[in-house]
C-alpha positions in Angstrom: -54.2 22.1 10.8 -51.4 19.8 12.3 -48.1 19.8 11.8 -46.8 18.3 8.6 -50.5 17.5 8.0 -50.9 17.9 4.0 -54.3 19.6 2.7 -57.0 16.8 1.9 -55.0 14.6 3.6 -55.0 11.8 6.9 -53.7 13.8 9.8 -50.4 12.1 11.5 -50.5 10.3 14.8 -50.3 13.1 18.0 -47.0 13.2 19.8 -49.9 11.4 22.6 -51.1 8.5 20.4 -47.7 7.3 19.6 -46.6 7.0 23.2 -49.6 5.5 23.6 -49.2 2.8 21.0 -45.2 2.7 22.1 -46.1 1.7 25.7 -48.6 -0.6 24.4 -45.9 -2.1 22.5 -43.2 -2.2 25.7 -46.8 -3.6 28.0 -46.8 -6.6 25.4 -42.7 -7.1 25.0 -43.0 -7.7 29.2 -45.6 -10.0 29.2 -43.6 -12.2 26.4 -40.8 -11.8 28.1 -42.3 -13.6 31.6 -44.1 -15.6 29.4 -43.0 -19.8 29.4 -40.7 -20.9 26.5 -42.9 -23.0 25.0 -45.4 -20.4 24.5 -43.1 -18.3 22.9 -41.6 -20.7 20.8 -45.0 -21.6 19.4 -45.0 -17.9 18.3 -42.5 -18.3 15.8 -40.7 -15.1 16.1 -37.5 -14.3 14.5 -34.5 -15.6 15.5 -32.9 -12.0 16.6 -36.1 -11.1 18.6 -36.0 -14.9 20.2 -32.4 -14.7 21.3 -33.5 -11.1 22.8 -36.1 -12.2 24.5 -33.5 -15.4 26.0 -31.3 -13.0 27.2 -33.5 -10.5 29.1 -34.7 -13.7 30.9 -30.9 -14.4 32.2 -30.8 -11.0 33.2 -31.4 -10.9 36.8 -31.7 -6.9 37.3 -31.3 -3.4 37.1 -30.5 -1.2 34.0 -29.2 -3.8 31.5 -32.7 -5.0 31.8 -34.7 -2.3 31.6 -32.5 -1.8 28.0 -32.5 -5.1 27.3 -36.6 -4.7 27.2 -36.7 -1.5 25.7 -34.6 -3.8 23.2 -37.4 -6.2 22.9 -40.3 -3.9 22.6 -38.4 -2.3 19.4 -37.6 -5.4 17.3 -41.3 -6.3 18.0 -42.7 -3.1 16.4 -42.0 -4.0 12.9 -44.3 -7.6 13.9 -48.1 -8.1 13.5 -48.7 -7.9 17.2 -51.9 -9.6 17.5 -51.2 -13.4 16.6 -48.8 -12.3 19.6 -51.6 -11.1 21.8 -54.1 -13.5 21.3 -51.3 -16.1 21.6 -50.5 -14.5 25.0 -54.6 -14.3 26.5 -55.0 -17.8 25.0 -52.1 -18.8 27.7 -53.4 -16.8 30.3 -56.5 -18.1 30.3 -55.7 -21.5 30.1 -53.1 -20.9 33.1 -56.6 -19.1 35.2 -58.6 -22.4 34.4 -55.6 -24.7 35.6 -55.9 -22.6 38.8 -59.4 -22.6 39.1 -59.4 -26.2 38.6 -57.0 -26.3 41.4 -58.7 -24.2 44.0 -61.9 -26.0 43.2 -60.4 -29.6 44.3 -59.1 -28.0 47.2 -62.3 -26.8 48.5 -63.9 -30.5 48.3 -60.9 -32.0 50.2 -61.0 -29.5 52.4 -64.7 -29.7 52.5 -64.5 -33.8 52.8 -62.0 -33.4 55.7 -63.8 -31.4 57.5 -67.3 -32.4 56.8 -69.2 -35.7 57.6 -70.9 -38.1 55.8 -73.2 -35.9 54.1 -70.5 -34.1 51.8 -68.7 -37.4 50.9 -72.5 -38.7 49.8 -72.6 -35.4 48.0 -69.5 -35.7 46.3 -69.3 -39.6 45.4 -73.2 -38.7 43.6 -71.8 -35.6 42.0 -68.8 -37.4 40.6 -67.1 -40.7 39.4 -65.3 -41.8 42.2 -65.2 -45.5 43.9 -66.8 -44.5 47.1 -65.4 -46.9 49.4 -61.8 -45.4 48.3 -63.1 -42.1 48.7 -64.5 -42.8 52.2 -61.0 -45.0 53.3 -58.7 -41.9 51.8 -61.1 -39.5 53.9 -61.1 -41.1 56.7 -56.9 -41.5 56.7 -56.4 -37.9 55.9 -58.6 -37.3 59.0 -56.6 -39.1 61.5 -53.6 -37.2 59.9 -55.0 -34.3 60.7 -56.0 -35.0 64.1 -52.5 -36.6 64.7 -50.7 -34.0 63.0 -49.0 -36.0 61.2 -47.2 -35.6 57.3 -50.6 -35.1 55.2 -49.6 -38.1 52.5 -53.3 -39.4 52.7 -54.6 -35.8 52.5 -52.2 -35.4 48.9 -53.6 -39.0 47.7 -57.3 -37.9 48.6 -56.5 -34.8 46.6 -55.5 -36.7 43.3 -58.3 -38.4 43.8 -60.8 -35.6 43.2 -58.8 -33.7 41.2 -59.0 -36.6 39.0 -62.7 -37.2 39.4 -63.2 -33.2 38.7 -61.5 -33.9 35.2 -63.0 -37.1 34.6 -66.4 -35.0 35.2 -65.5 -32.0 32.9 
């Protein structure tokens, strides 16, 4: 039998589980505390646990913000932590599309710099895109390139997929 554990009764937490649960807690405190302020004011926390979460973001270092976390973490146990959670993976996931949205027009200006007429065929099928403004913007960001000059054609040829990527999804 456990300690304090009445007969018949649920057995308490282990010394183990609740410093489990407590750095669970402390894991979720950090991530709203690097999390943007939008996100967190969409959360509707309370106003003390808000103004807590402020502050350990002006911190810059060191042992007030280690405390100032540990602070965070505790006025967070009394919440329902999973509106929190989800709220948080919701973000995160949203921010990992962004980026793989991202890479993704990279690779095809990359891809239309480098290649020939093939990939721009390939693209301007794939995607809706005025192909003569396609091929011009191509063709500029190559002489950039091969002049070394400031890439402002290769930035407008990137807008330009990256929009026609959107338009497409």
């Amino acid at each position: 039998m456990r300690r304090r554990e009445l007969p018949g009764g649920i057995a308490p937490p282990t010394k183990s589980e609740l410093k489990r649960q407590a750095q669970a807690v402390q894991a979720l405190a950090d991530r709203l505390i690097d999390a943007p302020g939008e996100v967190v004011d969409r959360l509707g926390l309370p106003d003390k646990l808000a103004d807590a979460i402020d502050l350990a973001r002006r911190i810059p270092g060191g042992g007030a913000l280690v405390r100032q976390r540990q602070f965070v973490a505790k006025l967070m146990r009394g919440l329902a932590l999973e509106p929190i959670r989800a709220e948080l993976d919701a973000h995160a996931d949203g921010a990992r599309l962004d980026a793989a949205r991202f890479r993704r027009a990279e690779r095809w200006r990359d891809r239309l710099v480098a290649g020939g007429e093939g990939d721009l065929a390939e693209f301007a099928a794939g995607f809706p895109v005025d192909r003569d403004e396609l091929a011009r913007l191509v063709a500029a960001a190559r002489a950039e390139r091969r002049d070394g000059k400031s890439p402002g054609a290769g930035r407008r040829l990137f807008r330009c997929v990256r929009e026609a990527l959107e338009a497409a999804a």
